[in-house]
C-alpha positions as a printed Julia matrix, in Angstrom:
102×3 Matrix{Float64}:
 -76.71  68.59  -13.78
 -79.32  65.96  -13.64
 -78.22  64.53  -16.39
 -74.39  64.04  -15.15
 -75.88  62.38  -12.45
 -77.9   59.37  -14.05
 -75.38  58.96  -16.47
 -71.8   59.47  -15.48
 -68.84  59.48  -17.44
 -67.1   57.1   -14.84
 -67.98  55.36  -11.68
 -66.41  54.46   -8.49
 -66.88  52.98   -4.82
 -69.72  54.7    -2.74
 -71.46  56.26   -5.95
 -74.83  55.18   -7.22
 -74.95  53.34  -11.04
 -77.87  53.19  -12.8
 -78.8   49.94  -14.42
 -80.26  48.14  -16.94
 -81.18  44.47  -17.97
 -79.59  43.52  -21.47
 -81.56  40.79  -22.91
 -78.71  40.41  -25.4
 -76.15  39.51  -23.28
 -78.41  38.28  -20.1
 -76.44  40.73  -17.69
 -76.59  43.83  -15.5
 -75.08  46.85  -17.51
 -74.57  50.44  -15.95
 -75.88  53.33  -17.95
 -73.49  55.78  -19.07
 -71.98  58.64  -21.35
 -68.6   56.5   -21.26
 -67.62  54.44  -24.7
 -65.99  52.56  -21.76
 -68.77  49.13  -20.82
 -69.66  48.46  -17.17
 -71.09  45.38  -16.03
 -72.55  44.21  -12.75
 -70.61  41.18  -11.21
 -72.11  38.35  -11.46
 -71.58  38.37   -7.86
 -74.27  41.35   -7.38
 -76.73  39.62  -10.14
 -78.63  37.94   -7.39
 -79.63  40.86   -5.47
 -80.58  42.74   -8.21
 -82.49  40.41   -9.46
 -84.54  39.67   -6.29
 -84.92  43.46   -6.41
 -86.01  43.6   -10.04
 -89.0   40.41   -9.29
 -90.15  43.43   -6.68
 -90.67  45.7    -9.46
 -94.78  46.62   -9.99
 -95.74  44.82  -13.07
 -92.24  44.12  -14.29
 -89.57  41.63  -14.32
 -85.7   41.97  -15.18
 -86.44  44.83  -17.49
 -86.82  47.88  -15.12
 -83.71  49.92  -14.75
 -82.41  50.04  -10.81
 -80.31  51.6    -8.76
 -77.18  50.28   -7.09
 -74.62  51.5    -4.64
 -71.33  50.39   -6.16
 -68.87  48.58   -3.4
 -65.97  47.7    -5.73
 -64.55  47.73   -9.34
 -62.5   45.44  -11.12
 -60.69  46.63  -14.77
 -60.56  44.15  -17.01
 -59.56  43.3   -20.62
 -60.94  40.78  -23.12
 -58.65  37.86  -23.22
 -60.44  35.83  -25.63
 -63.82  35.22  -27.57
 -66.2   34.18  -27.39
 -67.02  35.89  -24.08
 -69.8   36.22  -21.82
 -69.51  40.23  -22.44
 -69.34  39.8   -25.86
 -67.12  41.99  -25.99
 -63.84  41.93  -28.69
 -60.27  40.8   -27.67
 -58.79  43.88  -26.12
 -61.48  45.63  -25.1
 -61.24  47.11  -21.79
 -64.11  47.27  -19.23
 -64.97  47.15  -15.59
 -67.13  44.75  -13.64
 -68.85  46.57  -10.95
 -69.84  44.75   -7.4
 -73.33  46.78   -5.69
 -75.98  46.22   -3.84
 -79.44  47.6    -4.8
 -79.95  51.02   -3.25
 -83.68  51.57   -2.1
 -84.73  54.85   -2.47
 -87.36  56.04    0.26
């Protein structure tokens, strides 16, 4: 049960994302079980990363957790992208805000 928790086949508003820094790409991604990608917005990278400099000992590379606000599907019109991603591919861009847990 756990498990389906932290890493959810699919995400939508109000639910909490877990996610990670990819060095690769220099984005947010959410973790999950999905062969479907989800990104942060570059609209929520700010936050997160103020949240991330917060981190003990640790800079973009901690995972966090984010309450997710909106979701935008979206398809690959054309490479090279900043997903990296190949024409066609479908994905979502997810807008949160870092959830604090207390």
């Amino acid at each position: 049960m756990l498990h389906f928790l932290l890493l959810p086949f699919s995400f939508g508003c109000g639910q909490l994302a877990l996610f990670y820094y990819s060095e690769e790409i220099n984005m947010f991604v959410a973790y999950s079980t999905s062969p479907t990608k989800y990104f942060l917005h570059p609209d929520s990278h700010e936050a997160f990363e103020t949240q991330a400099a917060k981190a003990e000992g640790t800079s973009r590379r901690c995972p966090l957790l984010g309450l997710i606000t909106d979701l935008e599907y979206c398809c690959c019109t054309r490479v090279p992208n900043p997903f990296r991603l190949s024409v066609g591919t479908k994905f979502y861009r997810l807008t949160a805000k870092p959830y604090i847990v207390k």
